[in-house]
Structures are given as structure tokens and as C-alpha cells.
C-alpha positions as CSV (number, residue, x, y, z in Angstrom):
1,X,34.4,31.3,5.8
2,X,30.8,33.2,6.3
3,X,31.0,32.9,2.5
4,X,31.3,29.5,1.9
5,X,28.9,28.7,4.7
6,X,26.2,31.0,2.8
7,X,26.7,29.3,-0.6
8,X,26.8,26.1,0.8
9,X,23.1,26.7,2.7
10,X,22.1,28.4,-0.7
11,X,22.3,25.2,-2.3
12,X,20.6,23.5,-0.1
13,X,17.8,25.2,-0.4
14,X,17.9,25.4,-3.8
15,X,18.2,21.6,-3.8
16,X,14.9,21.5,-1.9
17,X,13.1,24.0,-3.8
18,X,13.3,22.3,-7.1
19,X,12.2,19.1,-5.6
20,X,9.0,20.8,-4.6
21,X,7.6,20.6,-8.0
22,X,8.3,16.9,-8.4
23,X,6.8,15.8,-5.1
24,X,3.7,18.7,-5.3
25,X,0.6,16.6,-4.0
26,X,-2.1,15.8,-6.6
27,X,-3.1,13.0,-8.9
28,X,-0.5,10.4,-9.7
29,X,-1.5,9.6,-13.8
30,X,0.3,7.0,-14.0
31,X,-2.3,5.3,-12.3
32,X,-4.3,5.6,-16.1
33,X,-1.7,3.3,-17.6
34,X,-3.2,0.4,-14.4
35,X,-6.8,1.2,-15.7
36,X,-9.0,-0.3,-18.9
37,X,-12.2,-0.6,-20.0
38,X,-14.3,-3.7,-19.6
39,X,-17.2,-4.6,-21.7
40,X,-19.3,-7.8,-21.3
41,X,-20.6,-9.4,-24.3
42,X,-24.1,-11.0,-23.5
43,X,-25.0,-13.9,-25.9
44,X,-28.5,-16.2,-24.8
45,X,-29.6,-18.9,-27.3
46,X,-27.5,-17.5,-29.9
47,X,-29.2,-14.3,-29.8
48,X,-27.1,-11.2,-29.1
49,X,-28.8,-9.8,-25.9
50,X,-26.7,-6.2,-25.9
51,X,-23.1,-5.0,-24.2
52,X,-22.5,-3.6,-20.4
53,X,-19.4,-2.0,-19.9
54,X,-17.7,-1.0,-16.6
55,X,-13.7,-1.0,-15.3
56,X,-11.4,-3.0,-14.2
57,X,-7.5,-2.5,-12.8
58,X,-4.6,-4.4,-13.5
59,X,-2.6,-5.8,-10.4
60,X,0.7,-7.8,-10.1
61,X,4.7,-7.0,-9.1
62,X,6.0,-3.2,-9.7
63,X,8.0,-3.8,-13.2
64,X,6.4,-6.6,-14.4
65,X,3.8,-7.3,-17.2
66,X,0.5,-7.9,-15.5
67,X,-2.3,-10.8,-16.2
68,X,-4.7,-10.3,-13.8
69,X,-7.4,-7.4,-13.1
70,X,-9.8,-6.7,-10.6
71,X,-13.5,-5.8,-10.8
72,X,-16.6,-5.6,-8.8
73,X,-19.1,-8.9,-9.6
74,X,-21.8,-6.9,-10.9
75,X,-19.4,-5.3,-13.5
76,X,-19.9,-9.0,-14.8
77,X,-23.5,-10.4,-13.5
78,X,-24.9,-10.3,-16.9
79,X,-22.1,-12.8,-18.3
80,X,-22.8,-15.3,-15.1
81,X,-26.3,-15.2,-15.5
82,X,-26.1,-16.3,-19.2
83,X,-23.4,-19.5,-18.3
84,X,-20.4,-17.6,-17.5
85,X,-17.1,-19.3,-19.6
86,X,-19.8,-22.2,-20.1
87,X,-22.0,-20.2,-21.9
88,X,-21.9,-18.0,-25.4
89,X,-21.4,-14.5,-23.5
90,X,-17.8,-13.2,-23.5
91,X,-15.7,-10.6,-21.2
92,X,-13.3,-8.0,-23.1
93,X,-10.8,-5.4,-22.0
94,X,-10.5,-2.8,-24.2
95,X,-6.9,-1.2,-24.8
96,X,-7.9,1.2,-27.7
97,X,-10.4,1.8,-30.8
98,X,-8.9,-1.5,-32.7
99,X,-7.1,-3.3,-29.8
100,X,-8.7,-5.6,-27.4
101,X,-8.6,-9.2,-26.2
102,X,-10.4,-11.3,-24.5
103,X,-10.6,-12.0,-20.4
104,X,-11.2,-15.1,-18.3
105,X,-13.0,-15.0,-14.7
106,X,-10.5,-16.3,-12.0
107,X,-13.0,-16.5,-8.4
108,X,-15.2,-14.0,-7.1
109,X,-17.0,-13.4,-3.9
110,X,-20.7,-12.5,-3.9
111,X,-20.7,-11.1,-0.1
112,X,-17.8,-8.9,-1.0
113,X,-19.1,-8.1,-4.9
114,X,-15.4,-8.9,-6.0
115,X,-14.1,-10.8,-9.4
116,X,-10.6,-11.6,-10.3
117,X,-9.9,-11.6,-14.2
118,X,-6.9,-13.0,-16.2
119,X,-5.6,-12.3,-19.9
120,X,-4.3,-15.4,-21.3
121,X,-1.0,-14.0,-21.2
122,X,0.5,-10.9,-19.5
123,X,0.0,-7.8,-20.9
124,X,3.0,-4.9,-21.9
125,X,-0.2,-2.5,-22.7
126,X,-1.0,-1.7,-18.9
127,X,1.0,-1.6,-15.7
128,X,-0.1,-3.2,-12.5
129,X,-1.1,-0.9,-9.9
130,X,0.1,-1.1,-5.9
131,X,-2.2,-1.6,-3.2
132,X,-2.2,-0.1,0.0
133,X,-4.2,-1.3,3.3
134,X,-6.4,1.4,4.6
135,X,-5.8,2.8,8.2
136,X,-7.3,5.6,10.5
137,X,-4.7,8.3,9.3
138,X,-6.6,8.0,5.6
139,X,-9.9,9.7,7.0
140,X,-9.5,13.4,5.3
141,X,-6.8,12.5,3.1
142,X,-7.2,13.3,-0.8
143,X,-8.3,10.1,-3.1
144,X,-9.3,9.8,-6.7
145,X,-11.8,7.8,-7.9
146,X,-11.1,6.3,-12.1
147,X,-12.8,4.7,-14.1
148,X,-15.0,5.0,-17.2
149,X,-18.4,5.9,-15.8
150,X,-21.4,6.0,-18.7
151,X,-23.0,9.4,-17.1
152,X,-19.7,10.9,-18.9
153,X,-20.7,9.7,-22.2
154,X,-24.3,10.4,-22.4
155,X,-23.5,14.2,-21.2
156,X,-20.8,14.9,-24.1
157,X,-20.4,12.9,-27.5
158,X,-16.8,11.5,-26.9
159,X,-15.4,10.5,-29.8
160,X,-13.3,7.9,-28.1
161,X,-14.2,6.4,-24.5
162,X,-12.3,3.5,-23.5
163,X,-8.2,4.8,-23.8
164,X,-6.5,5.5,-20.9
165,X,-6.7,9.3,-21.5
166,X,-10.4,8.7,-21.8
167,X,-10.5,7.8,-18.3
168,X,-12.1,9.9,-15.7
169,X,-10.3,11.2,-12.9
170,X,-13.4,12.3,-9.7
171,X,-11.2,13.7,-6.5
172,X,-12.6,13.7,-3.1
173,X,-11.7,12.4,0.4
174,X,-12.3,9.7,2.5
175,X,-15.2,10.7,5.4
176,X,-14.6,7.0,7.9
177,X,-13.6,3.7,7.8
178,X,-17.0,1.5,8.8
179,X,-18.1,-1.9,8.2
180,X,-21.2,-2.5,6.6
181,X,-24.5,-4.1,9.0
182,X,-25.5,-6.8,7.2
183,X,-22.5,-7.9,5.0
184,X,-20.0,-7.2,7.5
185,X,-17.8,-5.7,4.4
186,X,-15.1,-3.4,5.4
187,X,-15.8,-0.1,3.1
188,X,-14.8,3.3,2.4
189,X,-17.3,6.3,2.5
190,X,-16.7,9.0,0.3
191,X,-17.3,12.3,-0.8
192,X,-16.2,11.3,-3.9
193,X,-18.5,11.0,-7.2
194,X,-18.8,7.3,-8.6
195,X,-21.0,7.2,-11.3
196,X,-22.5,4.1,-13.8
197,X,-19.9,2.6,-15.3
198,X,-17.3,3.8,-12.5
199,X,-17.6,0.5,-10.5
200,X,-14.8,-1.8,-10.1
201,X,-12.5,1.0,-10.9
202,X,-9.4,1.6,-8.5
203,X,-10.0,4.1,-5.6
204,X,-6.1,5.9,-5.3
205,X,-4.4,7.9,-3.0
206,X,-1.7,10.6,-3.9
207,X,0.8,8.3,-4.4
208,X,-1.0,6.0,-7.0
209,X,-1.8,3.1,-4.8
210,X,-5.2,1.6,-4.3
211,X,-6.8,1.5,-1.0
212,X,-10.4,0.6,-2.7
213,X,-12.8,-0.3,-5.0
214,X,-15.2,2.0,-6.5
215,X,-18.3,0.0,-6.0
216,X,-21.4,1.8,-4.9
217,X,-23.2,4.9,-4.3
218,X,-26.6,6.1,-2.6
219,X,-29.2,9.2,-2.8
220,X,-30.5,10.2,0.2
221,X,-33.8,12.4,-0.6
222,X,-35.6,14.7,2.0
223,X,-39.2,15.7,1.3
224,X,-41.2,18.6,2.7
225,X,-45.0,18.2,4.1
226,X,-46.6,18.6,0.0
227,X,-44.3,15.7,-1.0
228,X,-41.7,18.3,-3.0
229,X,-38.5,17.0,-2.8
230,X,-36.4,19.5,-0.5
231,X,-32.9,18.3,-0.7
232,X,-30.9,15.3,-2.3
233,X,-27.4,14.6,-1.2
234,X,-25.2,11.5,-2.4
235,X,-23.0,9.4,-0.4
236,X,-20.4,7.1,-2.2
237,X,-18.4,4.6,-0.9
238,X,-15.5,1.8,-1.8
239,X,-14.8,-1.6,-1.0
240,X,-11.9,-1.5,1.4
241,X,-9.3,-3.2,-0.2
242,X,-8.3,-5.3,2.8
243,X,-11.1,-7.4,1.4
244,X,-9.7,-8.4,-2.1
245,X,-6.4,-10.0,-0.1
246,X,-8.3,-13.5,0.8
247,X,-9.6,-13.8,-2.8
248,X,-6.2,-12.9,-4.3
249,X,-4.3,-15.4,-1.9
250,X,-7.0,-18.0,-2.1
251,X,-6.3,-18.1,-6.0
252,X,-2.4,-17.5,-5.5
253,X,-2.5,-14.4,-7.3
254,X,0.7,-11.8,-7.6
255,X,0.3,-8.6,-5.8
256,X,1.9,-6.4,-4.5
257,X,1.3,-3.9,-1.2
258,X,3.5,-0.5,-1.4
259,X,5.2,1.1,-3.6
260,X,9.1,0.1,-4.4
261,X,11.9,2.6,-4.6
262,X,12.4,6.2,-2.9
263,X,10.6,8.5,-3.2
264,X,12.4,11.8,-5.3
265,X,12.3,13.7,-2.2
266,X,13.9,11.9,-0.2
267,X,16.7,11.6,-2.7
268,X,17.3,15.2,-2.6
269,X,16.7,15.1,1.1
270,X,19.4,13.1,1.6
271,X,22.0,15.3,-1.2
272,X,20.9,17.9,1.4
273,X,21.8,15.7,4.0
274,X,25.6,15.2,2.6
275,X,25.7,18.8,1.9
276,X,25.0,19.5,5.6
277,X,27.2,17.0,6.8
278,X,30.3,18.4,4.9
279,X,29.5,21.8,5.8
280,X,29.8,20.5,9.6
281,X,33.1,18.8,9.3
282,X,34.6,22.0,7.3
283,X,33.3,23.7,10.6
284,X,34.6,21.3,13.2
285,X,38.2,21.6,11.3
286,X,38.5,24.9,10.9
287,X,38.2,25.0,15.1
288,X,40.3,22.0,15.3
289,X,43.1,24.2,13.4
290,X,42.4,27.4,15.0
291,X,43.0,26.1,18.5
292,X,46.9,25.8,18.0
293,X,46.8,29.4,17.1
294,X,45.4,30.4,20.4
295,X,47.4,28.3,22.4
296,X,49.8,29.9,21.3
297,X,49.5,33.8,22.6
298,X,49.2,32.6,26.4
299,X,52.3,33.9,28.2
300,X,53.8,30.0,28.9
301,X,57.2,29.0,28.9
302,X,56.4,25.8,26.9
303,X,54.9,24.9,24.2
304,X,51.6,23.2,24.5
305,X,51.8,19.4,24.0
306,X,49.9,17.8,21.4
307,X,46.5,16.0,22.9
308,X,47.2,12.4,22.5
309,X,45.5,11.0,19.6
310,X,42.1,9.0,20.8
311,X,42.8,5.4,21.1
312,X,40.6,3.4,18.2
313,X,37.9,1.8,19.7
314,X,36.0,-1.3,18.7
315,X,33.1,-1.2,16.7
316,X,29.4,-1.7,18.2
317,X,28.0,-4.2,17.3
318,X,23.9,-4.6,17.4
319,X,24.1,-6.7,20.5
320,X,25.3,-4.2,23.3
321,X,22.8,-5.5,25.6
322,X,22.2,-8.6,27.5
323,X,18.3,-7.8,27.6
324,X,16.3,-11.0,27.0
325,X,14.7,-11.2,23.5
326,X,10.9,-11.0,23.5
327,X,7.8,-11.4,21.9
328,X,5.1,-8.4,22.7
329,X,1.6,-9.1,21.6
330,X,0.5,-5.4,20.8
331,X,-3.4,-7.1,20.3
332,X,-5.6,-5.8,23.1
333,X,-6.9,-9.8,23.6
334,X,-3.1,-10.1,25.0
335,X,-3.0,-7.1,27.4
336,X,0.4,-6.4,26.2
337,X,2.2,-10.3,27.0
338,X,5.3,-10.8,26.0
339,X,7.5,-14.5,25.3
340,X,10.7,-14.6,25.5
341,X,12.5,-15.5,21.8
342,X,15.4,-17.9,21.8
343,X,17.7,-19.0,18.6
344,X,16.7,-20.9,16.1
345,X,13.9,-22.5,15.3
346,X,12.7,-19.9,17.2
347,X,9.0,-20.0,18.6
348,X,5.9,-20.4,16.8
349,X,2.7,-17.8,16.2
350,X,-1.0,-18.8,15.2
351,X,-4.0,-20.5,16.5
352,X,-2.3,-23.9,17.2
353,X,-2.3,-24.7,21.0
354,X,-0.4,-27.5,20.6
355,X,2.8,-25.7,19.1
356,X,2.0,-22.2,19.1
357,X,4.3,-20.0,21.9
358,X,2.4,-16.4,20.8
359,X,-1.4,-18.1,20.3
360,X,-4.4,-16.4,18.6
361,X,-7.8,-17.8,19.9
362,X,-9.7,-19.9,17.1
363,X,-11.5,-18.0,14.4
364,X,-9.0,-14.9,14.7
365,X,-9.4,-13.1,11.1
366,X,-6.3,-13.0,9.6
367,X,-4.5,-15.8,11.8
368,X,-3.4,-19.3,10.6
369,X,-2.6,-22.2,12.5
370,X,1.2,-21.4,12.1
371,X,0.9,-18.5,10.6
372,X,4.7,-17.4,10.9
373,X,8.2,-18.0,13.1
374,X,10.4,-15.8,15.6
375,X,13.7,-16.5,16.4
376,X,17.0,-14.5,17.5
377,X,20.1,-14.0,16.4
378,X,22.7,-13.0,19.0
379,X,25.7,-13.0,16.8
380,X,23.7,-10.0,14.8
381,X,21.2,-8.9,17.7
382,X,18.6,-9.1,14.8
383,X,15.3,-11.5,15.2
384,X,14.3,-13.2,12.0
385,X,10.9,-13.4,11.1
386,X,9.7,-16.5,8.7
387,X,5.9,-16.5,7.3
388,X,5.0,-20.4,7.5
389,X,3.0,-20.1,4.6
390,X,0.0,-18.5,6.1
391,X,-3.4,-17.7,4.5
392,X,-3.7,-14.4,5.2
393,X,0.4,-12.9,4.9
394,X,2.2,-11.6,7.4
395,X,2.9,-7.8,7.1
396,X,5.4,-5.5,7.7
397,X,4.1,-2.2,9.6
398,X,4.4,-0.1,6.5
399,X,2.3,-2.6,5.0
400,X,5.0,-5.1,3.0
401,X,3.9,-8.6,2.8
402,X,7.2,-10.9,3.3
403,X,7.7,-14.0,1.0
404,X,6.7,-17.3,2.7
405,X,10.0,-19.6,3.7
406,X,12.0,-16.5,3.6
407,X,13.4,-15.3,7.2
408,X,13.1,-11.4,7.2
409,X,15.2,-9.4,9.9
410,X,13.9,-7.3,11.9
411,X,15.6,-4.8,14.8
412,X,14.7,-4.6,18.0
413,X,11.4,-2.0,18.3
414,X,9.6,-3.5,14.6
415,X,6.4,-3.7,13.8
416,X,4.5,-6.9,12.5
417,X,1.3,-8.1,12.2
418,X,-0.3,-11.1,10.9
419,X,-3.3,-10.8,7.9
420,X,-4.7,-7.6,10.0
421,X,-3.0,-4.9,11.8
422,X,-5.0,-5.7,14.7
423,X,-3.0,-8.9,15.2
424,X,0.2,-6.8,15.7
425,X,3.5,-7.9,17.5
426,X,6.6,-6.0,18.4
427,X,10.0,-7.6,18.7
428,X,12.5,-5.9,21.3
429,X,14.9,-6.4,24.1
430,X,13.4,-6.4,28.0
């Protein structure tokens, strides 16, 4: 038995061991195939007045052929300032040497230094690339920085700059979270290089989704008494990407937050799993059967009598409490209130006084009206959360945006919040 318990713990760990490989931490390049090369074509009065290039990233649904890209506004100031679609200048994404086509601007946003592109028809050429909302727990985690920044060019004579392999791949980490005085722009700082040419590329984390936009950097010079310069050090930073979702919505473009499917670790985690759990139930038998046995050598006239077998007993169900259903504002403006949730239709959450239950003072980023629904469902002991069509989305705590009109259940102890995760709400039983 020792020997099967050793082989069985063996694999196990060889299990785990070759998933190592596969989930090692580093750059995710699959990310290049989300990535391209923009170049603005700038045409005044019929005179050609030269090219700017910068980069762009495709977004959309995991799986499907994207149309739309994303880019920082002064990737693309040169074509507004000469007319924009009305005038002669053009925008281009550039797949390879002999393969590009042309783009169209969507929206942009001058405060935030954002523009939304689209290909006339979806593209099978790039992928779209996940995003992910930046929180606390990013500050000192790896990111990677990609894009096709000129400085790379001018030190080397590429043959080729604008495939996906010709990409360049800068890896730093994220030094705070801070919104910027004056714009009031959530952004990233960085100790990671963004160069010319870099801006309006994707800013990635290890698991290839994008939590910014490469956008800007600055030189900070010291000088000594005789005016020699002393010391230079750059500081970098990205536009959180919490600040594309409003234009995106606005212009009901697809996108998607988080990554679908398990990760490969977890897949072997849970063979492990099975393998444990088999190896306990061989265990828990082979005592079961060995009990007989040592019944048996006690000096007793009769034999011992079977243990009656347990009598089957009716499955749990969710609803093993009668706890009242509630409503628990997790945003400090609440101090913690909670409302109780009945059945259907449930009660209402937003900025609506008159028919809000859970309301959000007026002017509460993130918050609509009636931003979303809560109701309960005793025969299930689920709630079911609805989004009402709201500007902003309402989110899942690991950052999934839920379909408008479609209820979503959730189980007593979730996580929600509505456009920001500083308008959380729990669900639970009190």
C-alpha cells in the first residue's frame, strides 16, 4: 500500500512540475498578434506634407475578428489638423511590407489624449487584446510596454519595422496609481522605457491584458552650481485604462475585460486534485475493510453486528437559512448600509431618488440613474443581478462586465460594483 501511495504522490508532482514551464511568469507574445503599426498620411492643398507613424492595438471579444483599435490623439494630430476624414490626409495600419489598409477615426477625447479607430471590416490579421482595470495590488508587478517606437529605428538599420515581430517589447513595473493635477486623468507611472513612436501602444501585464496606454514620458535634469548637467532620470507613465471605457461605451464599441478560459495551471491543479482525491478514498477503504479483521480477534462470544447502513439524507439545497436577503453598500459614502432584497423585480440601484432603493448621490462617476437591478431567488437562494443598461457597466469583482437585460447570479458573499470599484456592493444573508 506504501507503494501505491508513493507512485500515486509521484505523479502528482510530476503533474505539477511539467506545468511549471507552461505557466513560468514572463511576456505573453501573443500580445504581438493585438499590435500594428500606424502611420498617418498628411496631405495639405494637394501637397504631400510627410508621414508620422506611431501604434495602435486591436480590441474586441476573445475569438473574434476585431475592427476597432485604440490609440493616443496625438498619434493622429497631424491628420485632424489638416481636415481629419474631411480633408486629403489618410490613417493606415500597416500589417506587413505589402499589406495594409486603410483606418477610419471613431471619437476621441482631447482631456484623456484617446482615439478609437475602425477598419471597414474586421480583420483575421490581428487578434483583439483583453483589458484589465488597474487596482492597488498592480504597484510592483511586472508590465511590458509594445509598440514601434522610432528611437529603435534610427539606432539600427531594420530592414523591416512594422511586422509584429518587429515590435518592441520594454519591461518594467508599475511605481503608483495617481491622478494627474490638472487633467484629473487616472495614469500609470512607470519605470518602464516608452520611446517616440511607442505611444498609443498597449501597456500589458503577464497575462497579456492591457491595463494602459503607453502615452507619455518626462526628463527630469539636475544641474550643479557651473550649470553642468549632474544627473538625468526619466519617468514614464500610461493612461490608465479605466479611462478608455466611457469612450468605448459612448460609441458602443465591443470589448472585452479579462481573459476567457482556465488558465493551464489550474487544469493540472485540478488532475492533481482528482488524483488526491482517489488516493483518499483508496485510504478510507482500505480502513473501512480492515476494521472487520480486528473485530474479529477480540475474545467475544458473538460476532460483531454490521453498523447499520446511514440513512440517505436529503440534499442541501442553497437556501439552508432563513437570514433576510440584503443589499451591503461596501462605498465609504454608505458607512456600510444595507437594504433588504425581495423577489422579483427586485430593488433598484443608481442616482434616481425617486425609484432607487441603494441610491448614489448625483454626479457619482460611474453611476447611472438606474444603473442596474437586485432581486432574490428563494427557490435557488441565488440573487440575480440585471445591468439596466447603464453608461458606465456594471462589474463583476474580478473585473467581468455583465450584458445589459441579462440577470447574472450571484451567491451570497459576491462582489459587484457599478462603472468603478469604489461603487462596490456585496450581496449576502443577515
Amino acid at each position: 500500500m506504501k507503494t501505491r501511495v508513493s507512485a500515486l504522490l509521484l505523479c502528482v508532482f510530476l503533474l505539477l512540475a511539467s506545468a511549471a514551464p507552461a505557466c513560468a511568469a514572463g511576456f505573453d507574445r501573443e500580445v504581438l498578434d493585438g499590435v500594428v503599426y500606424l502611420r498617418e498620411y498628411v496631405v495639405l492643398d494637394g501637397e504631400f506634407q510627410g508621414s508620422w507613424r506611431g501604434t495602435a492595438f486591436f480590441i474586441g471579444e476573445e475569438g473574434k475578428d476585431p475592427q476597432y483599435l485604440v490609440t493616443n490623439l496625438h498619434v493622429i494630430e497631424h491628420f485632424l489638423a489638416t481636415g481629419g476624414g474631411q480633408g486629403e490626409s489618410r490613417l493606415y495600419v500597416v500589417y506587413d511590407e505589402n499589406d495594409s489598409e486603410e483606418a477610419f477615426l471613431v471619437d476621441y477625447s482631447k482631456d484623456m489624449d484617446l482615439a478609437v479607430l475602425k477598419l471597414d471590416q474586421p480583420t483575421d490579421k490581428r487578434v483583439p487584446l483583453c483589458l484589465e482595470l488597474p487596482t492597488q495590488e498592480l504597484v510592483g508587478s511586472t508590465v511590458y510596454a509594445v509598440g514601434y517606437p522610432s528611437v529603435a529605428d534610427v539606432a539600427v538599420d531594420a530592414l523591416a519595422s512594422y511586422r509584429t515581430e518587429d515590435a518592441t517589447v520594454t519591461t518594467g513595473s508599475i511605481s503608483r496609481l495617481l491622478t494627474e493635477s490638472g487633467t484629473g486623468r487616472r495614469v500609470l507611472q512607470l519605470d518602464v522605457s516608452i520611446q517616440g513612436g511607442n505611444s498609443g501602444g498597449p501597456l500589458v501585464t503577464e497575462d497579456g491584458t492591457v491595463v494602459g496606454i503607453n502615452t507619455f514620458g518626462v526628463t527630469v535634469t539636475n544641474y550643479d552650481t557651473s550649470g553642468a548637467v549632474t544627473s538625468e532620470a526619466s519617468v514614464d507613465y500610461a493612461l490608465n485604462v479605466e479611462e478608455l471605457i466611457p469612450l468605448l461605451d459612448k460609441n458602443n464599441v465591443p470589448y472585452q475585460i479579462g481573459r476567457d478560459g482556465f488558465p493551464y495551471l489550474l487544469v493540472v491543479a485540478g488532475a492533481a486534485a482528482v488524483v488526491l482525491l482517489a488516493l483518499a478514498a483508496v485510504l478510507v477503504l482500505r480502513r473501512r475493510r480492515a476494521k472487520p479483521a480486528a473485530v474479529r480477534v477480540k475474545k467475544s462470544p458473538h460476532k460483531p453486528e454490521p453498523s447499520p447502513a446511514p440513512t440517505p439524507q436529503p440534499a442541501s439545497t442553497p437556501n439552508v437559512s432563513r437570514s433576510t436577503p440584503l443589499l451591503r453598500s461596501l462605498s465609504p459614502q454608505h458607512g456600510g448600509a444595507a437594504a433588504p432584497v425581495p423577489g422579483q423585480p427586485g430593488i433598484l440601484v443608481g442616482r434616481d431618488s425617486a425609484a432607487c432603493q441603494v441610491l448614489f448621490p448625483e454626479g457619482t462617476p460611474g453611476v447611472s440613474a438606474r444603473h442596474c437591478s437586485v432581486s432574490w431567488s428563494e427557490p435557488t437562494g441565488e440573487f440575480l443581478l440585471t445591468d439596466l443598461k447603464s453608461t458606465y457597466g456594471t462589474f463583476l469583482s474580478g473585473g467581468q462586465k455583465l450584458t445589459p437585460g441579462v440577470p447574472c447570479r450571484l451567491r451570497p458573499g459576491d462582489v459587484f460594483y457599478l462603472g468603478d470599484p469604489e461603487n462596490a456592493l456585496r450581496v449576502e444573508l443577515g
